[in-house]
Gaussian input, Z-matrix of N, CA and C with variables (Angstrom, degrees):
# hf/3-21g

backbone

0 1
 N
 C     1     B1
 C     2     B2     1     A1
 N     3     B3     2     A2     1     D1
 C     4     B4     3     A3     2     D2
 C     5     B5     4     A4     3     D3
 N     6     B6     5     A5     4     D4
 C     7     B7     6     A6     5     D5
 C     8     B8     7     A7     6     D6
 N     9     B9     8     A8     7     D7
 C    10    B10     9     A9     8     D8
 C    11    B11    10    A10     9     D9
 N    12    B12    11    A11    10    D10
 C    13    B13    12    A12    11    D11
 C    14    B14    13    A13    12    D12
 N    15    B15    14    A14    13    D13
 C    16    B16    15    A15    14    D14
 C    17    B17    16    A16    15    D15
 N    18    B18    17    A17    16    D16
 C    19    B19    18    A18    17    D17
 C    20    B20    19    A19    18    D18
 N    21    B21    20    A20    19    D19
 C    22    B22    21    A21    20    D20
 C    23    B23    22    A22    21    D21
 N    24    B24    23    A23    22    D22
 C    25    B25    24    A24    23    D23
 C    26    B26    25    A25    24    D24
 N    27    B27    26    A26    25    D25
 C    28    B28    27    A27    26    D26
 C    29    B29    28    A28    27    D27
 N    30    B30    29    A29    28    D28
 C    31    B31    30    A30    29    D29
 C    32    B32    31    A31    30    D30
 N    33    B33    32    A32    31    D31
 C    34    B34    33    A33    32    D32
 C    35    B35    34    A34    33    D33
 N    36    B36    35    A35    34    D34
 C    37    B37    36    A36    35    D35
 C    38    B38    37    A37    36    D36
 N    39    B39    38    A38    37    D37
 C    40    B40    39    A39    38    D38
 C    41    B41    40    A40    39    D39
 N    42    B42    41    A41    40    D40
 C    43    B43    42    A42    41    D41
 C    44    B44    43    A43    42    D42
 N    45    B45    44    A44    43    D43
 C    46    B46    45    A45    44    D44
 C    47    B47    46    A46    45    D45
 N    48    B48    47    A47    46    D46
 C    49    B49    48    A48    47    D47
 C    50    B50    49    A49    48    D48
 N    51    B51    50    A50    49    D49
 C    52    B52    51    A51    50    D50
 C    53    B53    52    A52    51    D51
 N    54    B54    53    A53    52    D52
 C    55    B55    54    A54    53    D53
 C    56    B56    55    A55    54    D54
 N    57    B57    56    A56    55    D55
 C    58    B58    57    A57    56    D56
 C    59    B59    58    A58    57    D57
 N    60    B60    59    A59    58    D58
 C    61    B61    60    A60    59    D59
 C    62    B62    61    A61    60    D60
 N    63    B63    62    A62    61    D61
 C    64    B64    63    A63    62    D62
 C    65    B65    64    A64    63    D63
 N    66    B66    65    A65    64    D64
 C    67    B67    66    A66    65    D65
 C    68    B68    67    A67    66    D66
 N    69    B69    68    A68    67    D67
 C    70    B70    69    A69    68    D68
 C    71    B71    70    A70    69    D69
 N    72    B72    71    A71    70    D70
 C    73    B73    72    A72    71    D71
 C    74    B74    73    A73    72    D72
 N    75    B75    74    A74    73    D73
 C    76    B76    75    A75    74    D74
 C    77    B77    76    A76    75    D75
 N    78    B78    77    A77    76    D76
 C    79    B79    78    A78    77    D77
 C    80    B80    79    A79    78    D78
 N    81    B81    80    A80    79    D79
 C    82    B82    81    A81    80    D80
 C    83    B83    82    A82    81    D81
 N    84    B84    83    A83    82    D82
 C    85    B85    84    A84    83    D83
 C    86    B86    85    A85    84    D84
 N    87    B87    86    A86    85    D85
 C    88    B88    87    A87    86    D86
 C    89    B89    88    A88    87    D87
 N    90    B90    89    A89    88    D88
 C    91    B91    90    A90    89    D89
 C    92    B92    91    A91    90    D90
 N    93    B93    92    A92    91    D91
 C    94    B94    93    A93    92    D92
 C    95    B95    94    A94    93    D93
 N    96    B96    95    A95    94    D94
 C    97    B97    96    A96    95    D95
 C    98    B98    97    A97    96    D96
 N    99    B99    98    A98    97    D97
 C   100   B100    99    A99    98    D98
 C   101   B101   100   A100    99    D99
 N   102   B102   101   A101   100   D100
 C   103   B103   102   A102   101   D101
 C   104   B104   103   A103   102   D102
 N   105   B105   104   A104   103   D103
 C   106   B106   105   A105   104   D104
 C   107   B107   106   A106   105   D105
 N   108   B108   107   A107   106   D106
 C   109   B109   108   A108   107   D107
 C   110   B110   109   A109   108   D108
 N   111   B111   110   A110   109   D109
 C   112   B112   111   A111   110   D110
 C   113   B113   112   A112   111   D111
 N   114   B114   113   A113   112   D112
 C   115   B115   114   A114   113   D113
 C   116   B116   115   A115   114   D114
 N   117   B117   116   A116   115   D115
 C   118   B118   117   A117   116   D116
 C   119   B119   118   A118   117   D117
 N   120   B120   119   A119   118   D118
 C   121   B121   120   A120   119   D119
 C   122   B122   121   A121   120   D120
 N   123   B123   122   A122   121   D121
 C   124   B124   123   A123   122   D122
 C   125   B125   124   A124   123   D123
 N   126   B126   125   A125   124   D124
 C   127   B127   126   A126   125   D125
 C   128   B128   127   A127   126   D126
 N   129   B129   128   A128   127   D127
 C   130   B130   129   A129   128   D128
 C   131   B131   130   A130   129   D129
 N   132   B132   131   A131   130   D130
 C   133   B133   132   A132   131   D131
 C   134   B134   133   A133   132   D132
 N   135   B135   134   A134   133   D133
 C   136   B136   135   A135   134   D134
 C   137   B137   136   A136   135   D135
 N   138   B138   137   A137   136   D136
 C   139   B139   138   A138   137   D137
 C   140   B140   139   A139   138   D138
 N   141   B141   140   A140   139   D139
 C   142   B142   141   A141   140   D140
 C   143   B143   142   A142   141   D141
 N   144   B144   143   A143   142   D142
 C   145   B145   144   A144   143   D143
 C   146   B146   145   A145   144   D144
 N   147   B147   146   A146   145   D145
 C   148   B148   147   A147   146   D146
 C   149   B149   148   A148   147   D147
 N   150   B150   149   A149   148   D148
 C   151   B151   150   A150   149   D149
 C   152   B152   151   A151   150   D150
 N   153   B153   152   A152   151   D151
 C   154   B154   153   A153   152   D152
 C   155   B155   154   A154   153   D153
 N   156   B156   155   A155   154   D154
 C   157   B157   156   A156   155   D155
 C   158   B158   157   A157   156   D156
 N   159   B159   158   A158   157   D157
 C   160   B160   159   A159   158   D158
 C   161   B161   160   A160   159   D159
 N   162   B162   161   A161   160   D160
 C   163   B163   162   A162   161   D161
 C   164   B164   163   A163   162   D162
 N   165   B165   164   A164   163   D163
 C   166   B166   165   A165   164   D164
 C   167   B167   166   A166   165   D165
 N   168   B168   167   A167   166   D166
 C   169   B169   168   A168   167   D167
 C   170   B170   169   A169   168   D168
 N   171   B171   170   A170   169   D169
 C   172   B172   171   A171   170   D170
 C   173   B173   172   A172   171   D171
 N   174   B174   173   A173   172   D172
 C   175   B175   174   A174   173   D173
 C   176   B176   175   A175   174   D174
 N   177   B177   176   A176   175   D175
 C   178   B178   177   A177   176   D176
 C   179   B179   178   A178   177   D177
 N   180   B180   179   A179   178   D178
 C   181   B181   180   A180   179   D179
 C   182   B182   181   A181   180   D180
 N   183   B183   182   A182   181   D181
 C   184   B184   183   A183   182   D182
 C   185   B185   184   A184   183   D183
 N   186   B186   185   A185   184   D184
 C   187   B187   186   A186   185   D185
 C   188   B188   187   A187   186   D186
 N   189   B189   188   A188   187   D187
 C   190   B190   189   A189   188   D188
 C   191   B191   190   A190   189   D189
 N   192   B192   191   A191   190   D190
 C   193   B193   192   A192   191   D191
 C   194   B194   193   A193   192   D192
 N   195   B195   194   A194   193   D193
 C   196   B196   195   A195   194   D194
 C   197   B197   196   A196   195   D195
 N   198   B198   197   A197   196   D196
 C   199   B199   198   A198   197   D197
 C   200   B200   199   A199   198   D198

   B1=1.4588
   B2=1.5269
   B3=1.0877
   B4=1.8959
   B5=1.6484
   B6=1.2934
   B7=1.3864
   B8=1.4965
   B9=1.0443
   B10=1.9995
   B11=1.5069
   B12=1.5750
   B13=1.4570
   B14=1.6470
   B15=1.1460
   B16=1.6589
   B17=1.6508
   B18=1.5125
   B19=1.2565
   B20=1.6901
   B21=1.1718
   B22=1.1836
   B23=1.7184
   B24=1.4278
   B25=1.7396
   B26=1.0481
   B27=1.6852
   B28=1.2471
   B29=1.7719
   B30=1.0612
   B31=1.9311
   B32=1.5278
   B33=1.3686
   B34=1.4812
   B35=1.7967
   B36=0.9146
   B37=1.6403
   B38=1.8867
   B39=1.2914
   B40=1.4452
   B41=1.0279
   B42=1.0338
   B43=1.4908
   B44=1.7377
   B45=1.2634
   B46=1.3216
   B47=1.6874
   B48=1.2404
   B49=1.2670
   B50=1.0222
   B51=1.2332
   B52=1.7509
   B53=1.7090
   B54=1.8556
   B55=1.4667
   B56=0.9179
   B57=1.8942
   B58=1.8459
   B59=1.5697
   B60=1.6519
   B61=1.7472
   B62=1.5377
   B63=1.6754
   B64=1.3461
   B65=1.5525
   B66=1.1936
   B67=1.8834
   B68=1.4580
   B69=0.5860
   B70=1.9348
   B71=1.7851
   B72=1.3004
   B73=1.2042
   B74=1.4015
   B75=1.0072
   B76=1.9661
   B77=1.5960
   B78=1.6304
   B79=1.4945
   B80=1.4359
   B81=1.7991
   B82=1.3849
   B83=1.0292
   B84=1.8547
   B85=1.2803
   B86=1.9256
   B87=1.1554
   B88=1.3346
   B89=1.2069
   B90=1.3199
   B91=1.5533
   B92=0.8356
   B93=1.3725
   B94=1.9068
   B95=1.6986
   B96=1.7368
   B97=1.2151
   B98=1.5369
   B99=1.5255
   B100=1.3242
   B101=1.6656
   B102=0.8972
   B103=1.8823
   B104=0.8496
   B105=1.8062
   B106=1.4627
   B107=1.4108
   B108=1.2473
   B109=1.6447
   B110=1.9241
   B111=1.0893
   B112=1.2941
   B113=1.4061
   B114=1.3678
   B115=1.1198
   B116=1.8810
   B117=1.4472
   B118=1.6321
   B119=1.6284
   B120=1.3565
   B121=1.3324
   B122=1.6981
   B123=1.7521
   B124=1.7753
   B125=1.1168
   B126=1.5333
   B127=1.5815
   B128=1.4892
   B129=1.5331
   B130=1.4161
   B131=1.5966
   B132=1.3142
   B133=1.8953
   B134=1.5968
   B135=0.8950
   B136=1.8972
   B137=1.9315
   B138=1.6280
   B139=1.4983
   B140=1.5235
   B141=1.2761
   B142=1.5606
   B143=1.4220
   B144=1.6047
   B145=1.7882
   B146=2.0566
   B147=1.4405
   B148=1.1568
   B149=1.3999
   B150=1.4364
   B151=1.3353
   B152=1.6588
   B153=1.3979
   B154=1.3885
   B155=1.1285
   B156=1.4382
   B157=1.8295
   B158=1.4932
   B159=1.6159
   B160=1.4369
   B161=1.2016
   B162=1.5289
   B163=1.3098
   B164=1.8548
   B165=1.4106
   B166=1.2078
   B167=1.6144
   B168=1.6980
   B169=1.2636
   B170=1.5558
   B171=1.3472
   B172=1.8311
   B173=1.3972
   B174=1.8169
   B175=1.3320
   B176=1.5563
   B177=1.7800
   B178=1.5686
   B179=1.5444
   B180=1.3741
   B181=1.6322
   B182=1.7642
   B183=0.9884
   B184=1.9054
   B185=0.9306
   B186=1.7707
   B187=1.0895
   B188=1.4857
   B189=1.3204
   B190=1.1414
   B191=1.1974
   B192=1.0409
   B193=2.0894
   B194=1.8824
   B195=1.4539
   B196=1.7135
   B197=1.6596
   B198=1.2751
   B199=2.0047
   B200=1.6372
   A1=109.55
   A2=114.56
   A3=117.91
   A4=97.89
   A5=117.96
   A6=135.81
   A7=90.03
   A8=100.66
   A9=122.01
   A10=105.07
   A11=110.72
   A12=106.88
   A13=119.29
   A14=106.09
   A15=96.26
   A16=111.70
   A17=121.95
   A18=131.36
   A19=102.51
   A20=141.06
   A21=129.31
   A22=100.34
   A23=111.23
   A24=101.43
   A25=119.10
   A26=123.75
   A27=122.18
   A28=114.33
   A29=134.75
   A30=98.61
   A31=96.60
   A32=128.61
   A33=127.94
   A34=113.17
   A35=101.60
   A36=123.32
   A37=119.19
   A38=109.63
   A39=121.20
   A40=125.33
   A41=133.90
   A42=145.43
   A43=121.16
   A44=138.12
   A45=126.23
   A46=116.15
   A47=146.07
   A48=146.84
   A49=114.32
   A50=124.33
   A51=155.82
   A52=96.60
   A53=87.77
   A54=99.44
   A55=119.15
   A56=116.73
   A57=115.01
   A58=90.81
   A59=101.62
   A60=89.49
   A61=96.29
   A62=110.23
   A63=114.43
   A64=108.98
   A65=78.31
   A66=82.87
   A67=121.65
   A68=153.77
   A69=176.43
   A70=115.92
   A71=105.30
   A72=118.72
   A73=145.23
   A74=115.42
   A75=101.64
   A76=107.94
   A77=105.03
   A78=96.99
   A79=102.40
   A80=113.99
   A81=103.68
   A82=133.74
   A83=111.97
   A84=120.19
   A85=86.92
   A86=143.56
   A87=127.61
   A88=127.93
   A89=127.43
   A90=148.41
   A91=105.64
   A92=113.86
   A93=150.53
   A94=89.54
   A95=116.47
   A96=123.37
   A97=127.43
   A98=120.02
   A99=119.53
   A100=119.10
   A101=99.16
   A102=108.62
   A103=113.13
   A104=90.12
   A105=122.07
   A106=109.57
   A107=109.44
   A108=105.86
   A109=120.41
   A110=112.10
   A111=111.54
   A112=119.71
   A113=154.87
   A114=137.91
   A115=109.70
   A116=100.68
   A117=90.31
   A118=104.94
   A119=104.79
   A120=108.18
   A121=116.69
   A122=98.12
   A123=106.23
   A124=122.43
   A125=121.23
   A126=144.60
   A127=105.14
   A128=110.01
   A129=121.10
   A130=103.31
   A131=107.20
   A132=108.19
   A133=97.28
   A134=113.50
   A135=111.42
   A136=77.52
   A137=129.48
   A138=111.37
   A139=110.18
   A140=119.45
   A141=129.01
   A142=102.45
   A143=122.14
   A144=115.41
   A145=109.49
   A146=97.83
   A147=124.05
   A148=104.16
   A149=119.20
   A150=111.12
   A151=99.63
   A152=101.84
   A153=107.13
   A154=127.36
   A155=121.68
   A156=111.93
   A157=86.81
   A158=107.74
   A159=109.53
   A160=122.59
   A161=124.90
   A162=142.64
   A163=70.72
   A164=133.91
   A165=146.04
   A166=107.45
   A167=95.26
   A168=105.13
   A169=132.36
   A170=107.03
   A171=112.20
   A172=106.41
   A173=129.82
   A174=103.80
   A175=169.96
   A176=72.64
   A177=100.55
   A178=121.86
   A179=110.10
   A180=88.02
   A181=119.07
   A182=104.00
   A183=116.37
   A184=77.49
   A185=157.49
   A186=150.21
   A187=129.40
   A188=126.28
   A189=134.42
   A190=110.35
   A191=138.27
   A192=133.24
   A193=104.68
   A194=104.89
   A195=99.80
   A196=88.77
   A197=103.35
   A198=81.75
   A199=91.47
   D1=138.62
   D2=-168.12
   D3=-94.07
   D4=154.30
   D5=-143.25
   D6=-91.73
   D7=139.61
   D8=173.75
   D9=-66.86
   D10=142.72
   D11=158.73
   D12=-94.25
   D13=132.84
   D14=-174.34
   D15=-68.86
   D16=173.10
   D17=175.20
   D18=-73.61
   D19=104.41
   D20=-164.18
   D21=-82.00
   D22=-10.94
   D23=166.62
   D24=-87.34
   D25=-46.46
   D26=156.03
   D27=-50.42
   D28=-19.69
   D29=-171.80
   D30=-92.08
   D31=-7.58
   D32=176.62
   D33=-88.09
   D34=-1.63
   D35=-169.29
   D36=-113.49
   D37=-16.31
   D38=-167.80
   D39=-164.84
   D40=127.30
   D41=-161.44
   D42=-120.18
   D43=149.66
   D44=-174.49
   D45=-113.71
   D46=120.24
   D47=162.25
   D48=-35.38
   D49=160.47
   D50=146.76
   D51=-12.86
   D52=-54.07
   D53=-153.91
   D54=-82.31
   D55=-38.46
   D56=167.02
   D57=149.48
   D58=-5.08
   D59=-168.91
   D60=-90.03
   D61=179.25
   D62=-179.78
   D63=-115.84
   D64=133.60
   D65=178.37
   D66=-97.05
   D67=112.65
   D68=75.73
   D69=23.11
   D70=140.53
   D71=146.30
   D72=-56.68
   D73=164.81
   D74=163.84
   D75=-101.01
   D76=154.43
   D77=177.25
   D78=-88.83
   D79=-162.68
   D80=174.64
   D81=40.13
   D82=56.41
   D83=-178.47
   D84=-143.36
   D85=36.60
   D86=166.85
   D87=-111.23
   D88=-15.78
   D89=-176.23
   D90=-132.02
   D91=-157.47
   D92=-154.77
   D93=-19.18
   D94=70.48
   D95=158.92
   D96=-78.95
   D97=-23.12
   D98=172.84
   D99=-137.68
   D100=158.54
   D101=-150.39
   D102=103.83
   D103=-122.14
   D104=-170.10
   D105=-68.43
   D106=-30.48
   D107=-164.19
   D108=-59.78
   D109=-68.67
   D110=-161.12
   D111=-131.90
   D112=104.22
   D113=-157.24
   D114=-49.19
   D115=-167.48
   D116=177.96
   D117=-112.32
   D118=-0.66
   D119=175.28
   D120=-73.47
   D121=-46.29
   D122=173.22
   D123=-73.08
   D124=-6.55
   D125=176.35
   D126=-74.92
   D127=-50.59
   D128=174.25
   D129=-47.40
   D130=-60.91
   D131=-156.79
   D132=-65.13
   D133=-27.29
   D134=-144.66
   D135=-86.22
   D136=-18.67
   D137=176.80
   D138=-89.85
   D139=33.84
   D140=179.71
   D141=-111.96
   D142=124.84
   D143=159.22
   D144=-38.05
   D145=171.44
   D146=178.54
   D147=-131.98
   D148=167.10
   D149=160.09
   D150=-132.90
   D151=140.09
   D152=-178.27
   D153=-52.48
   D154=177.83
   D155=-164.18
   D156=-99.66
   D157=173.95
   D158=-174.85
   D159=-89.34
   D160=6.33
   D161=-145.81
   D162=-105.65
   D163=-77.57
   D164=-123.61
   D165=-90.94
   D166=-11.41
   D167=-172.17
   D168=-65.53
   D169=-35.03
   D170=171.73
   D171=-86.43
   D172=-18.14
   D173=142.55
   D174=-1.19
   D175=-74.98
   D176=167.72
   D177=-107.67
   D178=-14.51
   D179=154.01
   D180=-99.51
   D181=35.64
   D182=155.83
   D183=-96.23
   D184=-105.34
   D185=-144.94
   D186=-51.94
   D187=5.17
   D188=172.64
   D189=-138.64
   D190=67.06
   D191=-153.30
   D192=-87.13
   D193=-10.28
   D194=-156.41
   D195=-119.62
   D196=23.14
   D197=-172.16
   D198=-117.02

């Protein structure tokens, strides 16, 4: 069988666990960081991984098959 091309947005975007799940970013973390924009408390959470929902999950590892 000839080798898959990966999602080159997805493998810079998502990562896979120990366990099989995918780990994610937060959105709404690139701008309007001080002021008005975002408290520093929701600034805090949004620099913590996520793990993707389970719906989205065999998605994106079709799009990442080698990671």
């Amino acid at each position: 069988m000839p080798k898959l091309k990966s999602h080159s947005g997805a493998k810079k975007r998502f990562n896979l666990t120990k366990s099989g799940k995918v780990k994610r970013a937060h959105a709404f973390k690139s701008h309007l960081l001080n002021g008005h924009g975002k408290t520093t408390k929701r600034k805090r959470g949004l620099r913590k991984g996520a793990i993707a929902d389970a719906t989205n999950e065999s998605a994106i590892k079709r799009m990442i098959p080698y990671k």
